[in-house]
C-alpha positions as CSV (number, residue, x, y, z in Angstrom):
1,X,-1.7,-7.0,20.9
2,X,1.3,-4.8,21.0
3,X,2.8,-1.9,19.1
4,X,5.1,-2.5,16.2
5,X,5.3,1.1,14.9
6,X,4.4,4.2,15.6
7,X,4.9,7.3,13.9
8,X,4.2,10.8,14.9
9,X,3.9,14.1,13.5
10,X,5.9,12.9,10.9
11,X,7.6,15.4,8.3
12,X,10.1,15.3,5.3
13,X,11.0,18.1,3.4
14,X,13.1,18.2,-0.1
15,X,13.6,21.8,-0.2
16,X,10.5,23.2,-1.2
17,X,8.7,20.2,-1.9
18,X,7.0,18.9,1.3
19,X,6.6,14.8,1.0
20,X,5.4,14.0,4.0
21,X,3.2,16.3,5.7
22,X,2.7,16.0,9.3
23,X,1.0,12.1,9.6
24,X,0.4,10.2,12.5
25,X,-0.3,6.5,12.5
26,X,0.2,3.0,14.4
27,X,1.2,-0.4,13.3
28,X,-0.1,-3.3,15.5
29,X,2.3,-6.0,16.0
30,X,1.5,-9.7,14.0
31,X,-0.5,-7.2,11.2
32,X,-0.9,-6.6,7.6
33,X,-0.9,-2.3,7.5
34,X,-0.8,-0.9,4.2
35,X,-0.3,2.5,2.6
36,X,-2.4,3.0,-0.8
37,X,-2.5,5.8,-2.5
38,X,-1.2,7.3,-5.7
39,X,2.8,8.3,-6.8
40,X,3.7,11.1,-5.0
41,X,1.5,10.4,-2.3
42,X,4.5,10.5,0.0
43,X,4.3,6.0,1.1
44,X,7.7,5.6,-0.2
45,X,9.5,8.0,1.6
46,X,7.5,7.2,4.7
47,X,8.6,3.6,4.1
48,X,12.2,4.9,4.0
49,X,11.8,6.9,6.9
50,X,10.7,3.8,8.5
51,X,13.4,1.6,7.3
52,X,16.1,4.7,8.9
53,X,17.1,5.4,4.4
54,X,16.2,8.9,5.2
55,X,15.9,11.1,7.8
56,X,12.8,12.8,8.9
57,X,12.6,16.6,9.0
58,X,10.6,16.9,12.0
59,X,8.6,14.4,14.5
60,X,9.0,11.0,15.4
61,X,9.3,7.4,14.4
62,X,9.8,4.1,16.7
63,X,10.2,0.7,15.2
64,X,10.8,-2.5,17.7
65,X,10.6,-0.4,20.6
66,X,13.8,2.1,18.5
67,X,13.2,5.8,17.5
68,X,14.6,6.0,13.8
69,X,16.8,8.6,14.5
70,X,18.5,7.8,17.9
71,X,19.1,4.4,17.4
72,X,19.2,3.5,13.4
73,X,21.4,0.1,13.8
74,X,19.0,-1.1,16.1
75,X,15.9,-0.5,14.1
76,X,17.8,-2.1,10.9
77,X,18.6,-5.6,12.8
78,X,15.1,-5.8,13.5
79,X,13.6,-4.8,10.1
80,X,13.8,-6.9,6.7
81,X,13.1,-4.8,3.3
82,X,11.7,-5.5,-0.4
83,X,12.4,-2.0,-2.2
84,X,10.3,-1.1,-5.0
85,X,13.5,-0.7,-7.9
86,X,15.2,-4.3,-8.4
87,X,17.9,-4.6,-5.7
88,X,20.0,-8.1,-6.5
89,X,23.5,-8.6,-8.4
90,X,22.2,-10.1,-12.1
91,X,25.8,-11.7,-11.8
92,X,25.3,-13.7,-9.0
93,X,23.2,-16.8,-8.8
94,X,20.2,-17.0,-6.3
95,X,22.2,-19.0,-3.6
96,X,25.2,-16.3,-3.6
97,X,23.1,-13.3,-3.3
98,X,21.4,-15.3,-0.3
99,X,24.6,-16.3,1.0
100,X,26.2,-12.3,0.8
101,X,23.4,-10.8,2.7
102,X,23.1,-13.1,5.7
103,X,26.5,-12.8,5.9
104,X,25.9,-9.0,6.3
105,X,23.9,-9.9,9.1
106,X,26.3,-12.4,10.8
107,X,24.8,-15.0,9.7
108,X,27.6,-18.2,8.8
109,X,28.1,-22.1,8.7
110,X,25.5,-24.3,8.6
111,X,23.0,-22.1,10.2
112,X,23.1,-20.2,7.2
113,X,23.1,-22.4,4.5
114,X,20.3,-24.1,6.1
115,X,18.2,-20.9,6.4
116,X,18.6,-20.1,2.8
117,X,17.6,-24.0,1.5
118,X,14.6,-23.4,3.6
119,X,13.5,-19.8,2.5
120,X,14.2,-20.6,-1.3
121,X,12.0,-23.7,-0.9
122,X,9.4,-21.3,1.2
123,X,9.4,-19.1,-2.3
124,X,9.7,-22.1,-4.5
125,X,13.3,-21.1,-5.9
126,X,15.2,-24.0,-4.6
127,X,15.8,-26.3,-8.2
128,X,17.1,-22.4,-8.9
129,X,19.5,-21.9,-6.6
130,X,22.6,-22.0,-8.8
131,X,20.8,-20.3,-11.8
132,X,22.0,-16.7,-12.1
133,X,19.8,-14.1,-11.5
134,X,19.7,-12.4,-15.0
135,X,17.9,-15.3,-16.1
136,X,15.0,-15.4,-13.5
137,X,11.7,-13.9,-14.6
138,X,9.9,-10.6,-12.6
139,X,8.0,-12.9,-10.6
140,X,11.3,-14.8,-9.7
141,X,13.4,-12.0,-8.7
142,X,10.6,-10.9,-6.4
143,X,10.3,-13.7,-4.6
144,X,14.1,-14.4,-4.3
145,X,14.1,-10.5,-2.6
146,X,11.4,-11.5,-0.1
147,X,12.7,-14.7,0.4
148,X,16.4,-12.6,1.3
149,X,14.6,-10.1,3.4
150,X,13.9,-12.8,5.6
151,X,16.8,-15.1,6.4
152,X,17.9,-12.9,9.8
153,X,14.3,-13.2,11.0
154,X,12.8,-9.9,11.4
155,X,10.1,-8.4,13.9
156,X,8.9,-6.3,10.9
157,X,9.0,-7.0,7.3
158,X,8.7,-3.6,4.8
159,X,7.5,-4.0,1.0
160,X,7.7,-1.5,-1.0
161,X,5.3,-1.9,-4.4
162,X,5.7,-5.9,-4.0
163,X,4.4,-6.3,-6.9
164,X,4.9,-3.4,-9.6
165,X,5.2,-4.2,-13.1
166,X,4.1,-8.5,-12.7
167,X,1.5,-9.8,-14.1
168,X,-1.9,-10.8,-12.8
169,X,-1.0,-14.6,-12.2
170,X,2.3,-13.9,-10.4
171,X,0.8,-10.9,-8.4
172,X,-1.5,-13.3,-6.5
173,X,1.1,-15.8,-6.1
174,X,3.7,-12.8,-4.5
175,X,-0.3,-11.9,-2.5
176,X,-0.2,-16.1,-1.4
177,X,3.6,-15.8,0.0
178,X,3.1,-12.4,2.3
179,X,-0.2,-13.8,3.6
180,X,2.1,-17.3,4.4
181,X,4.9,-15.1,5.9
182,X,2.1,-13.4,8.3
183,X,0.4,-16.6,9.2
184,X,3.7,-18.8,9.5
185,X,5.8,-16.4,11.1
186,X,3.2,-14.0,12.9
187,X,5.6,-11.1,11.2
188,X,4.6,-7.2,10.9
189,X,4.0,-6.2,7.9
190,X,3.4,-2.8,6.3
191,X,3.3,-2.3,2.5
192,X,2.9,0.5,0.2
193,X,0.5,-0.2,-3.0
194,X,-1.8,1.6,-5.1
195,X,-3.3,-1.0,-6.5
196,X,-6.6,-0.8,-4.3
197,X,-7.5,-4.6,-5.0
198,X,-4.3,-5.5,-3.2
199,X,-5.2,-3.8,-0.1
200,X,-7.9,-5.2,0.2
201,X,-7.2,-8.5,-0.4
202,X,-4.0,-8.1,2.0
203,X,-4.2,-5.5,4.7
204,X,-5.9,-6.0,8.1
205,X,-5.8,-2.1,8.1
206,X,-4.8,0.6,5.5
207,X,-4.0,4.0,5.4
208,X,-4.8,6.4,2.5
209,X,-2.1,8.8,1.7
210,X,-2.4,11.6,-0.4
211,X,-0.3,14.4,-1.4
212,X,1.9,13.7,1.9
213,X,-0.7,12.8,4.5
214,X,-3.0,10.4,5.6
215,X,-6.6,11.2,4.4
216,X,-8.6,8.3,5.7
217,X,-7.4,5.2,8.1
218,X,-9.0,1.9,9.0
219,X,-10.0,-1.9,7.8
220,X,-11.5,-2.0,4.2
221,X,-15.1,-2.1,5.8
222,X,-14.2,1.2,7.8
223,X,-13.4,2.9,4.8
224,X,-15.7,1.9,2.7
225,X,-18.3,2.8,5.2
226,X,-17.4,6.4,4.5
227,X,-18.7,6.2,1.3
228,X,-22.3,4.5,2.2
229,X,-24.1,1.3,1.4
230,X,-24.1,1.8,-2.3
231,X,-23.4,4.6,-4.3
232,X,-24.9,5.8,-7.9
233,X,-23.3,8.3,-10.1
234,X,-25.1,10.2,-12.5
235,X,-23.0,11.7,-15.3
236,X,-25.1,14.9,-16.3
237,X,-25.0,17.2,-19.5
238,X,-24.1,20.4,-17.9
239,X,-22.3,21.2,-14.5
240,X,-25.1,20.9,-12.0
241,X,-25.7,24.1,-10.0
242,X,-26.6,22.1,-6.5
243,X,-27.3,18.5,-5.1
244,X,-30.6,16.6,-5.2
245,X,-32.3,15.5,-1.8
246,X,-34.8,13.5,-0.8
247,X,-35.8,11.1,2.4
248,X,-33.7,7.8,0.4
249,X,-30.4,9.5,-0.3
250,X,-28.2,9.6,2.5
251,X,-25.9,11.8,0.7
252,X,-25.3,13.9,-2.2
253,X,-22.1,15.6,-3.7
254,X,-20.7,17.1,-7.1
255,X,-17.5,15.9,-8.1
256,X,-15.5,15.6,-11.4
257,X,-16.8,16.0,-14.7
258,X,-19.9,17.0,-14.0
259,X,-21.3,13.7,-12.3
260,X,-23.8,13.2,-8.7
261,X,-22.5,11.0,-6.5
262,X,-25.2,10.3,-4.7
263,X,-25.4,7.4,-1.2
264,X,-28.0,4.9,-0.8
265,X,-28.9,2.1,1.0
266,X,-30.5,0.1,-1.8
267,X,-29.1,1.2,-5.5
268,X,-31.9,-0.8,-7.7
269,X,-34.7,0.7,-5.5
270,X,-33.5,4.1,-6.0
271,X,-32.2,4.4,-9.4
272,X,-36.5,4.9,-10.4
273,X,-37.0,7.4,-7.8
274,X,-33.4,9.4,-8.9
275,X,-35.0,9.6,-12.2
276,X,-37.9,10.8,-11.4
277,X,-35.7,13.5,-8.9
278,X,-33.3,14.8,-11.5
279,X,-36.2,15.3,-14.1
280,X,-37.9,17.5,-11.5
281,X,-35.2,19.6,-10.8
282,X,-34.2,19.9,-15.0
283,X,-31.5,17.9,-15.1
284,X,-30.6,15.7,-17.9
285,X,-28.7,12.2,-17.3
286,X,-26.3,11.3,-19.9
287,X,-25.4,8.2,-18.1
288,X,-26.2,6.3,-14.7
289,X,-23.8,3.5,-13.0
290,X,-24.3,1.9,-9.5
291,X,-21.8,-0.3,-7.8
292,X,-21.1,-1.5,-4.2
293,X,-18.1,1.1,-2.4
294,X,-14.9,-0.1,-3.6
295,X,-11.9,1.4,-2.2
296,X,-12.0,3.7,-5.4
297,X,-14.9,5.0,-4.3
298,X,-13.5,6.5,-1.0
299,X,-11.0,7.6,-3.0
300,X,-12.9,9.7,-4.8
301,X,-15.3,10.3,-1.7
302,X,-12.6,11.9,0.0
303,X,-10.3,13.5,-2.8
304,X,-13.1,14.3,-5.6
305,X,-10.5,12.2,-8.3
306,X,-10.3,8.7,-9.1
307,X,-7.1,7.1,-7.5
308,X,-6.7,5.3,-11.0
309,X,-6.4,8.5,-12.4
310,X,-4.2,10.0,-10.3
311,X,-1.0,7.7,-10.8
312,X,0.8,10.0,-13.3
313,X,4.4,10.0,-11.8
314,X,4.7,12.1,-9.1
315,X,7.4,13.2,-6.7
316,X,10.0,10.3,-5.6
317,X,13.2,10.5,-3.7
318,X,16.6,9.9,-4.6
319,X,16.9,6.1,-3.8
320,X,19.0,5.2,-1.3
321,X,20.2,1.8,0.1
322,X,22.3,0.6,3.0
């Protein structure tokens, strides 16, 4: 398998505020690679990095075989993009705003036309065609942008958020069409998201970003393997002075509000035992939960917050299109 992407050393600076800080990762062609992580993390300007929208401060970036900053035009004729903030003319009906961008791209004649009745069936918008797009639903407008992104066949495919602000339904169905766009086209894919069930359920690898860097990289397994088997959390009254230990906890760390997070191999098998530990060492539980790792967990494993909590709005580039 080849190399889509590969970034390295990456940097971008807005005056004092550092977004992305120094990461280094890879992008295997024909794969789902994904970026999770809180706003602010620093995954959409990476993704605009990428996509040649901004320029880096320092370090590298090649797309298709293109450094970002040598050779922009050719990285954009090889690269199709679903930005996060809406991006299509409300006046226009589905078909024109088809028809205007593969014309951007040289597309004409029948070639065209047929490539747009086929994608707008792909993303089941074709009785829409001639409807105007201020009338189309979330969900609709979404899929009429990924079914655009695609119509001058790209190596790579960037989504950015694919599917902020749907609802549940619609966010599986937008989950159903990227999985058919990676199966039917063997396309690249990389996606930013912090919604941790979507990674999981779409990316063949992901990268946690944080605060401008990459924290933790690999399948879902990988990372969740960070964590442990299972993990239990004991929410005590008090700030605990140290750790608990014994031969059935593989680990044992004090995070956040004064809770254990504590590794083991077989949760209902230890919870009696942790019991038993904590009142030995005179420490009173207010509240114990156990739960397989979730991509949370690492989350917190690796940052000490939960990534839920940590999606207040953070820093965001001006947005920029081309």
């Amino acid at each position: 398998m080849g190399e889509a992407i590969r970034v390295e050393n990456l940097v971008k600076k807005f005056k004092d505020v550092t977004a992305v800080d120094g990461i280094s990762f890879r992008v295997r062609e024909g794969e789902i690679y994904g970026l999770l992580g809180p706003n602010g993390a620093g995954k959409t300007t990476t993704m605009h990095i990428l996509a040649t929208l901004l320029k880096p401060t320092s370090g590298r970036a090649i797309v298709a075989g293109f450094d970002v900053t040598r050779h922009p035009a050719e990285v954009r004729k090889k690269i199709g993009i679903v930005f996060q903030d809406p991006s299509l003319d409300n006046q226009l009906t589905a078909w024109d705003n088809m028809y205007i961008h593969g014309m951007l791209y040289g597309l004409s004649g029948l070639e065209l036309r047929r490539k747009i009745e086929d994608l707008l069936e792909f993303v089941e918008l074709r009785q829409y065609a001639n409807k105007l797009v201020k009338y189309f639903s979330g969900g609709m407008r979404r899929r009429l942008e990924i079914a655009r992104s695609l119509l001058h066949e790209p190596e790579i495919l960037f989504l950015d958020e694919p599917t902020l602000g749907l609802d549940p339904q619609t966010r599986v169905k937008i989950w159903d069409y990227i999985m058919a766009i990676k199966k039917e086209k063997g396309m690249t894919i990389v996606l930013t998201t912090h919604y941790m069930d979507e990674a999981e359920q779409l990316c063949d690898r992901i990268a946690i970003m944080d605060h401008g860097k990459i924290i933790a990289e690999g399948t879902a397994d990988e990372l969740k393997s960070l964590v442990g088997n299972e993990v239990i959390y004991l929410k005590l009254d008090g700030v605990p002075l140290k750790c608990i230990e014994a031969e059935f906890i593989e680990s044992c760390r004090i995070i956040a509000n004064s809770t254990l997070e504590l590794s083991v191999r077989n949760a209902s098998v230890a919870l009696p035992k942790v019991f038993e530990l904590a009142e030995a060492n005179g420490l009173k539980i207010r509240e114990a939960t156990y739960r397989r790792p979730t991509l949370n967990e690492v989350f917190i494993h690796l940052t000490g917050r939960e990534l839920r909590d940590s999606l207040e709005e953070g820093f965001r580039p001006p947005h920029r299109r081309w």
